[in-house]
N, C-alpha and C positions, 0 to 999 in steps of 0.2 A: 877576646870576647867569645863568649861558648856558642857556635854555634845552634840555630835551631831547625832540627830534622826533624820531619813528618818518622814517625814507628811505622813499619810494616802496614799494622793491623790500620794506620789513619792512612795510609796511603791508600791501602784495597780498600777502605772505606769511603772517605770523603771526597772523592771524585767520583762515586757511584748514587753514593748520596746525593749529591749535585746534579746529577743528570736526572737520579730518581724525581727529585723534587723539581725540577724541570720538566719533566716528562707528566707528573702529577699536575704540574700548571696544565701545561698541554691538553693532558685526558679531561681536565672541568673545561678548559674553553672547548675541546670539541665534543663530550657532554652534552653542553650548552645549544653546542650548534647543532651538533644530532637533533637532541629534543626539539630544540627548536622547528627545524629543518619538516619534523615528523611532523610535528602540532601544522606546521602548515598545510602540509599535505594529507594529512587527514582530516583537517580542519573544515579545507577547500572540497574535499570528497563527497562528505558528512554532510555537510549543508548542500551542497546539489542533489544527494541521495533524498532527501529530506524533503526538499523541495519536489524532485520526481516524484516523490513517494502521494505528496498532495496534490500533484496536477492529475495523479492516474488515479486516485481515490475521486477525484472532481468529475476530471470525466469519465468513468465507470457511473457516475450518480446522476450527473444531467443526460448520458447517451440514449438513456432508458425514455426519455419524452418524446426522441423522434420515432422512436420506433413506437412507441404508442398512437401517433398520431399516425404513422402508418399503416398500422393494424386495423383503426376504428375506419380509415380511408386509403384504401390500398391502393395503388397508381391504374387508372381504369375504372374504377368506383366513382361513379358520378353524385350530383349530390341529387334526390329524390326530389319531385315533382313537391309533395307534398309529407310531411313528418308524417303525421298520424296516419298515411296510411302505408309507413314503409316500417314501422315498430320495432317486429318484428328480426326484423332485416337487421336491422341498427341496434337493438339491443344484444345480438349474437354478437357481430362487430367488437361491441366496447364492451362485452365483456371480456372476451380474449384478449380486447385492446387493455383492459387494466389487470390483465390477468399477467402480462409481460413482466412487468415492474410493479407489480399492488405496493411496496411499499419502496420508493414514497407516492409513486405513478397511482393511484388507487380512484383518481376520478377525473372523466374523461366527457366532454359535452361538444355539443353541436348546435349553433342559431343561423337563421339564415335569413335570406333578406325580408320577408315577409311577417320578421318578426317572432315564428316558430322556435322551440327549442326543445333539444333531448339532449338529457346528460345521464351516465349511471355512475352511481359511488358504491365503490364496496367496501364494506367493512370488516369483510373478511373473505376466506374460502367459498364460501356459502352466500354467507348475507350479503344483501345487497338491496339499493333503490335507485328508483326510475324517477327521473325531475323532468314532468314534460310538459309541454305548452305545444297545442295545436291549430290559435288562434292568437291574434295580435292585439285583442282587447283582455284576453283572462288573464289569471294570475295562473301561474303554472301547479301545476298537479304533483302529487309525493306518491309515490306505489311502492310497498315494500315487497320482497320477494326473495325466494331462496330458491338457489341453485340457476343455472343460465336458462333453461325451459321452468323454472317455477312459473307458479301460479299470481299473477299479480294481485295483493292483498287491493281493499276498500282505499282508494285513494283520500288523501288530505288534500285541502288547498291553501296553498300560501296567501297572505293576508296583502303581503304588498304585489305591485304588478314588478313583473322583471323582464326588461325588454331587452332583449339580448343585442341587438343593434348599438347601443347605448352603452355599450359595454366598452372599455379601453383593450380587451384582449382582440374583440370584435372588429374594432376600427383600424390595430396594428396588423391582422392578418386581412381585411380587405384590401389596405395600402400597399401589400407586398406581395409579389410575387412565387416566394419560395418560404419557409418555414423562420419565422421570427420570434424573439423573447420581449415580453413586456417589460416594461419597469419591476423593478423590484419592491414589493408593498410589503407591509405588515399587516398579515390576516386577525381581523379584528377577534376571532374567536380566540384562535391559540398563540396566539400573538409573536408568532415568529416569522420570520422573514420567508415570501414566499415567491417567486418566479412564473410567469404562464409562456406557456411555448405555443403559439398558433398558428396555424395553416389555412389560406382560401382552399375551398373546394368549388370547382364549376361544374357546370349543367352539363348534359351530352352534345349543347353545340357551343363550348368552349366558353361562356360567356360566364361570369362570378354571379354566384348562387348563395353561399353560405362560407361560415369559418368553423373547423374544428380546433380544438386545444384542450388542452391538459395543466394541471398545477403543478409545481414540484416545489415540495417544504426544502426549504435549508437549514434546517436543523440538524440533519445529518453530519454536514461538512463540518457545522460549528461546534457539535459534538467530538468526530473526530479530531480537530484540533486539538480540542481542551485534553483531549485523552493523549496527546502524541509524548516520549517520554523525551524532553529536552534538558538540555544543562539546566542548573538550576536558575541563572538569570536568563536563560535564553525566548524567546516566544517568535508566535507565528502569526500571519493574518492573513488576510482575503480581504481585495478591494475591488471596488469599480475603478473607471477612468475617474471619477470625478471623485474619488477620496471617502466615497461611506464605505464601511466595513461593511462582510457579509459576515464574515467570522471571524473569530480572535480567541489564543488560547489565552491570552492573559486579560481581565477584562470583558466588561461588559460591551455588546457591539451598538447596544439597544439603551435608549434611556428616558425614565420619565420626568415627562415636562410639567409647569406649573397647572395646568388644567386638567390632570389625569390620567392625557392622553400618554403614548410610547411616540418616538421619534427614533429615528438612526443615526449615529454617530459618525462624524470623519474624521479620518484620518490625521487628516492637515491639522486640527485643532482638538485633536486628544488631549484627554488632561494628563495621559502619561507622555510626558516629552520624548521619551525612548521610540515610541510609536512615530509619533508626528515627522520625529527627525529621518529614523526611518523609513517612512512614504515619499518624503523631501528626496533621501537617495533614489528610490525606483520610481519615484513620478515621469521621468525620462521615459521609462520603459512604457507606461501607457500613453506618452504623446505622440513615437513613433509607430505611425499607424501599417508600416509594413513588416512591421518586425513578428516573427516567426512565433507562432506557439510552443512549447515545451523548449524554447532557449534558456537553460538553465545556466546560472553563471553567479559569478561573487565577485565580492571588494567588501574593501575597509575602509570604513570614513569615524573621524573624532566623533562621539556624543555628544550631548547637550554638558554634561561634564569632562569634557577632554577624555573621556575614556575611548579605548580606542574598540569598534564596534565590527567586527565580519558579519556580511548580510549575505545571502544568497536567494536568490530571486528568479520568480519565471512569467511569462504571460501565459495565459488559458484564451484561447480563441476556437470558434467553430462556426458553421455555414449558416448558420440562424442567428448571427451577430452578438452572441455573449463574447464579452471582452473583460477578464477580471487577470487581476494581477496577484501572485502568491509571492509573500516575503518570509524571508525564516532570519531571524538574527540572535546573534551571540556575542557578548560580552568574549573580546579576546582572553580575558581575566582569566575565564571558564573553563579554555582551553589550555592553558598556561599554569593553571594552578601546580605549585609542588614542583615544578620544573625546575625552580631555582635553589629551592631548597634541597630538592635534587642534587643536583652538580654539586653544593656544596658539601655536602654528607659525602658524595662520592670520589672529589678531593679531597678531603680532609683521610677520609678511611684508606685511600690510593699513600698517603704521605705518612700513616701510621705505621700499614703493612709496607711501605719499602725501608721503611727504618730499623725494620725487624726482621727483613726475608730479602736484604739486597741484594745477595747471590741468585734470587730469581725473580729481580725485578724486570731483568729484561723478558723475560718469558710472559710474565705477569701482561708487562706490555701490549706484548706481541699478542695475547690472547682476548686482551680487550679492545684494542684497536680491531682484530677481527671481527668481534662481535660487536662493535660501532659501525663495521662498513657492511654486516648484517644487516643492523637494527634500519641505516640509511636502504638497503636495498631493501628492507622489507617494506618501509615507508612506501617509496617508489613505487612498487609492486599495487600496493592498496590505491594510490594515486589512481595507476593506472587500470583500477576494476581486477588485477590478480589476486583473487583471495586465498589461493591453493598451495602457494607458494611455502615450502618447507620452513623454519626456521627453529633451529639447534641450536640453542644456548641456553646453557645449563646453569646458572650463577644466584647467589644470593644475595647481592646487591642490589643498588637501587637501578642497575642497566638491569639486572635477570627481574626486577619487578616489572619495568617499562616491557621486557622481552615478553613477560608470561601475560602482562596484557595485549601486548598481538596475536600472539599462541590464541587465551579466551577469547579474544575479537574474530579469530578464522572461526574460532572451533561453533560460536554461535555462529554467526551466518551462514555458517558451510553446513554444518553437521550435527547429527543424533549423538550424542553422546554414550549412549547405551549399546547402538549398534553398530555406530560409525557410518551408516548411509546420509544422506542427503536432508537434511530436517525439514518442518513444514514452510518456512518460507521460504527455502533456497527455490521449493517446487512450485510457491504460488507465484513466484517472481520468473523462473524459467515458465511458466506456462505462459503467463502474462505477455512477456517476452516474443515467447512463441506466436501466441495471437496474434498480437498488435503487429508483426513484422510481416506474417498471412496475408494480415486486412492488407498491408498499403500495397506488397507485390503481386495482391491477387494471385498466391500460389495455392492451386489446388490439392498440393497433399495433403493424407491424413496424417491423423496421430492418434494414439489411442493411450486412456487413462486404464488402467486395474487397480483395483478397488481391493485390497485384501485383508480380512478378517479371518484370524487364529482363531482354529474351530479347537473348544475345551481349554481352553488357553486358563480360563479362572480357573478351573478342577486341577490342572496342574500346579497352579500358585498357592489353591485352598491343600492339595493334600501332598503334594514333593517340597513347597517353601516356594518364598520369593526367588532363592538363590538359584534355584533351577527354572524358575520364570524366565529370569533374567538369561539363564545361558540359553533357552528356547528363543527367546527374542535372537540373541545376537547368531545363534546359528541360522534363522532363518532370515536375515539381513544378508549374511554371506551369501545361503543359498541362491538370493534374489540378485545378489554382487555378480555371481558368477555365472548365471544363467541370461546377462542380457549384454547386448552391445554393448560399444563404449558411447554410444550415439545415445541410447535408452539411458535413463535414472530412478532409480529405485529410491526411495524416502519414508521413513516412518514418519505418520502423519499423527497419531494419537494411539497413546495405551500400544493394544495390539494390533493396531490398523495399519496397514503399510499401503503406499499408492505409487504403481511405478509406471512414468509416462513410459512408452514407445516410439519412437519416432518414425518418421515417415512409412508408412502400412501402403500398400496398396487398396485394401480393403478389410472389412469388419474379420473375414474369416481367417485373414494372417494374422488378428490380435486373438482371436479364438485358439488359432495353434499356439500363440504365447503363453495364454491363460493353461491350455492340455500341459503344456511342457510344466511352468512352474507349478502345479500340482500335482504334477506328480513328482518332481522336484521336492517340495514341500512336505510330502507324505512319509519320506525316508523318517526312519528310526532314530531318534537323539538320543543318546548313552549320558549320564551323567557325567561332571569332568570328578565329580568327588568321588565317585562309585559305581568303579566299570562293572564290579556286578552289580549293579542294582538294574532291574528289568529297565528294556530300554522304551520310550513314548511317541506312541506316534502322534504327531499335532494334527496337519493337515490343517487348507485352510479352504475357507468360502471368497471365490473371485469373483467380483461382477467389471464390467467391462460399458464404461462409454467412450466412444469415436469423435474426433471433431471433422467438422462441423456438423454431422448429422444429429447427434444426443445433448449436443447445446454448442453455441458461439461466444462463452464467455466462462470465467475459470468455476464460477458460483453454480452454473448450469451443468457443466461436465462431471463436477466431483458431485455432485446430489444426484443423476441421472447415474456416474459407477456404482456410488452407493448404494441405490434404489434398485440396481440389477443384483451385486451380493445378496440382500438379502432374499431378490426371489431365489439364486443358489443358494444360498443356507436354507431355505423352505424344502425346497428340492433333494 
């Protein structure tokens, strides 16, 4: 019987082949488990960021009511004997007091036990009216007027009586002690859902005199919801304890009833069951009444159709007893999509090329399993808040697709693209950061913002090209690179704007020497890279400079107060 021998060429073949095609198995299940492993943990990331992203949008929008209420009655400010003969007094008060926050804080009033009442609304900068009642029998008076000492125009009077007493904001801030929120109503004008924050005020010998409060629209919050950019099935909400929505990006929160009128919606008995089901998840989270505000977290529960759902959720609590709950939810689907279709394009292509390039399959190997225990440690990294983290893989595959979306996922969060500094959230989120960490350890250092605007910057773009725009941009990014701590961040904020915090100053006039240093920094010569002889441009720029806390206490205040100093340096 003739023997049957393996040739040479099947021996060096087909046991290579077999491990190749092995090792291909392999590379899709851990593929698989990569991607997977990722989607988790970014998955879980993404949705806590998301969620922080809505409880710091929340309270940056209600914070502004207690400070208005502090303004119009500042701690030592008793409440007057009599309104109409303290006006005066009280209209200066609240107009700084709605001058804080005008929008959405824009109207600010006062009744007191006697029945009396002052309130002022502004309608803008300028305009503005007086609602005032000096007796317990009239209907309240309308005075328009411009500017905080204007002139009070001919008064109107209101047709119904409005006894401020009678008020439900009135009755909630006499029953409490310290600074409280009404129910949530729908304002019958603009028919949006709106909030009141009120405070007693007492007389000079301690005893309850009057309630101050303020309104706050929620249309803001429900606005930014709907704007927020989510997976395609994914959505967001806002609740009370008791299940009515304040907001919702999918969906209406508001709806009309057979007689006309609007009603609020809950949650529990959504006509979208994606909703309902998920309020059922975090309903927990509103029952436990000690549980922590901004505890952000996730889990996964089936839907109302078996589909498997990650939610990530937080409570919003504050000393004036607002209690709402934020939910963010995703269809795991979402995150998963192409994952599997993945793997399998990348076995299949893994078992083409080792059929054809055996001799360097084991290398092949070797270099994708490295960039698997990349791809794992970049995941991790993101997990854990490191977005800096390098990663080097080169490939055109469907791992170098997955790879070059980490690459784009750092490169937005982190960075300008044009200049390579710091882009404008990375700095609205470190400033943020920065505050809020000030506020709770009561640390009194500063910091200081520079506000920088490239002086000629257009003339250069209008007569050398955008191409030399462009390399003035990025040489003056480096300059700002290299001229500041590692502590300090420089970021381009728009066009030719750049803003680079300082960190901890002793005082105004060590951000003063920053501002001398980078301008004259900033003034050096740029050469063209296309045309070293072509004459070389001096930019220079206009810095203005505000300080925290003294130039404002929040990020919206800081960057308009630096702003607002550049240009009196560019006047200059």
């Amino acid at each position: 019987m003739k023997s049957r021998i393996l040739t040479l060429r099947q021996m060096l073949t087909v046991p290579y082949v077999v491990l190749v095609l092995v090792a291909a198995l392999a590379i899709g299940f851990l593929s698989y488990r990569t991607g997977y492993e990722a989607v988790d943990t970014l998955s879980d990331y993404l949705l806590k960021e998301t969620v922080g992203r809505i409880s710091q949008a929340v309270e940056r929008h209600v914070a502004g009511s207690g400070a208005v209420l502090e303004t119009a009655f500042p701690n030592g400010v008793f409440a007057p004997d009599e309104v109409g003969k303290d006006v005066e007094n009280l209209r200066t008060r609240f107009w700084l007091a709605t001058s804080v926050h005008r929008d959405p804080n824009n109207y600010a009033y006062y009744g007191d036990s006697k029945g009396h009442f002052f309130g002022l609304w502004r309608f803008s900068d300028t305009e503005a009216e007086l609602r005032l009642r000096t007796d317990a029998t009239s209907p309240r008076k309308i005075y328009h007027f411009t500017g905080i000492r204007g002139v009070l125009e001919k008064p109107v009077s209101e047709e119904k009586l409005y006894d401020p007493r009678e008020r439900p904001w009135y009755k909630a801030g006499q029953s409490n002690s310290t600074q409280t929120w009404t129910s949530i109503y729908i304002d019958f004008k603009t028919l949006e859902l709106v909030g009141t924050r009120a405070r007693r005020v007492n007389n000079a010998a301690g005893e309850f005199a009057g309630v101050v409060a303020t309104d706050l629209s929620l249309k803001h919050i429900s606005t930014f919801l709907q704007q927020l950019k989510l997976s395609p099935n994914g959505f967001a909400f806002i609740v009370e304890p008791d299940g009515n929505l304040i907001a919702t990006s999918r969906g209406p929160h508001l709806k009309n009833t057979a007689d006309g009128n609007n009603q609020r919606l809950n949650a529990a008995v959504s006509d979208d069951p994606l909703i309902a089901a998920t309020y059922n998840e975090v309903r927990t989270l509103m029952s436990n009444k000690a549980d922590a505000a901004y505890n952000a977290r996730t889990r996964v529960f089936d839907g109302p159709n078996g589909e498997s759902i990650q939610v990530g959720f937080a409570r919003v609590r504050d000393d004036a007893g607002l209690d709402w709950a934020i939910a963010v939810a995703v269809p795991r689907s979402d995150f998963l999509s192409g994952i599997t279709t993945n793997v399998k394009r990348t076995a299949l292509l893994a078992v083409l090329v080792s059929l054809l390039i055996v001799a360097t399959g084991f290398g092949v190997l070797a270099i994708v399993t490295g960039d698997l225990r990349k791809l794992t440690k970049m995941a991790r990294n993101v997990g854990d808040g490191v977005f800096n983290a390098p990663l080097n893989i080169q490939r055109k595959d469907e791992i170098g697709e997955l790879a070059k979306s980490f690459s784009d996922m750092q490169q937005r969060l982190l960075t300008d693209r044009m200049t390579g500094l710091a882009n404008r959230e990375a700095l609205l989120r470190r400033m943020e950061e920065k505050i809020i960490m000030r506020r709770r350890s009561q640390d009194p250092r500063m910091f200081a913002l520079l506000f920088i605007d490239l002086d000629n910057f257009k003339e250069i773009n209008d007569t050398l090209g955008h191409d030399m725009g462009d390399h003035v941009l990025r040489v003056m990014g480096e300059r700002m690179r290299e001229s500041l701590r590692e502590t300090d961040l420089a970021t381009r904020y728009a066009g030719d704007e750049f803003i680079v915090m300082v960190d901890q100053i002793e005082n105004r006039q060590s951000a003063e020497r920053v501002r001398e240093l980078l301008a004259a920094k900033l003034l050096a010569p740029i050469v063209s890279p296309e045309n070293s002889k072509a004459p070389a441009v001096s930019v220079g720029a206009s810095i203005g400079i505000a300080c925290y806390p003294g130039d404002g206490q929040d990020v919206d205040s800081l960057i308009k107060s630096a702003d607002a100093d550049m240009y009196r340096q560019k006047k200059t």
